[in-house]
N, C-alpha and C positions, 0 to 999 in steps of 0.2 A: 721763941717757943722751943720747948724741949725737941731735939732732934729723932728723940727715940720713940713718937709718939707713934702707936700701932693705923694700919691702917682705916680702923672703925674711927679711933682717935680724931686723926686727920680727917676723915671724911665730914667727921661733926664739926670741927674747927672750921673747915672753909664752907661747910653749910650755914653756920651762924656771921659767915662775912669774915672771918679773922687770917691772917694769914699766916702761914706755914711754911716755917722758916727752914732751909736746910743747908749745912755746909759746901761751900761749892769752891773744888780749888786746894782742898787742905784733903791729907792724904798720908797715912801713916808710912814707914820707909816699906818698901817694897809692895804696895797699895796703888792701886790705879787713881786718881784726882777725880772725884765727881763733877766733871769738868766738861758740857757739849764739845768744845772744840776738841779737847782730847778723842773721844769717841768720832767725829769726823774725821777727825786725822786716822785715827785706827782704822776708821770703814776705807780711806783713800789709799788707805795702803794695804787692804785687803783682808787685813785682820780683823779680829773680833773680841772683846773686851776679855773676855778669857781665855784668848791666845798664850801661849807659855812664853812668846817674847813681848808681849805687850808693854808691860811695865817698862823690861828694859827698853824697848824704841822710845816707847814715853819719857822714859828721864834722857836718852840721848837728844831729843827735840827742844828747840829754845821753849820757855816760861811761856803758856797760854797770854797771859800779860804782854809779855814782850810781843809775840805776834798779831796781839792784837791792835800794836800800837803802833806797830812797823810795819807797813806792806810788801815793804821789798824781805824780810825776814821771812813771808809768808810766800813769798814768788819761790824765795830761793828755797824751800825745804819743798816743794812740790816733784820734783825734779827726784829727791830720794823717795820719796811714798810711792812714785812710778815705777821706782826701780824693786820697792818691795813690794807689791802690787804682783811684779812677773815673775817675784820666787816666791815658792812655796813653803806656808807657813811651818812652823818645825811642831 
């Protein structure tokens, strides 16, 4: 389905059963990923999706992919979200 459809749009689509497709992951350069994990990661690290370093922490963190596939990738980035957690957002 069209990504752009408005919200009356969508509200009829999954009224009538049909499902509503949206990009999840893909992220034009300097664009935040419509990504849940990303946004968890942002909240862990005490940020907010419109933080002015968000983007950048987001492209310094391994591939939502990658971490989902690897646990130990997700153990080891915890450890900096803690550390930006205790400094304050710019």
């Amino acid at each position: 389905m069209n990504p752009s459809w408005s919200p009356l749009q969508r509200g009829m689509l999954e009224a009538m059963g049909l499902p509503v497709y949206r990009a999840v992951g893909i992220a034009a350069p300097g664009e935040l990923p419509d990504d849940p994990l990303i946004h968890a990661l942002l909240r862990a690290a005490g940020r907010s999706r419109d933080a002015e370093d968000a983007v950048r922490l987001a492209k310094a963190w391994p591939a939502p992919r990658a971490l989902r596939a690897d646990p130990s990738a997700k153990r080891a980035l915890w450890p900096q979200l803690r550390a930006l957690r205790r400094l304050p957002g710019p």
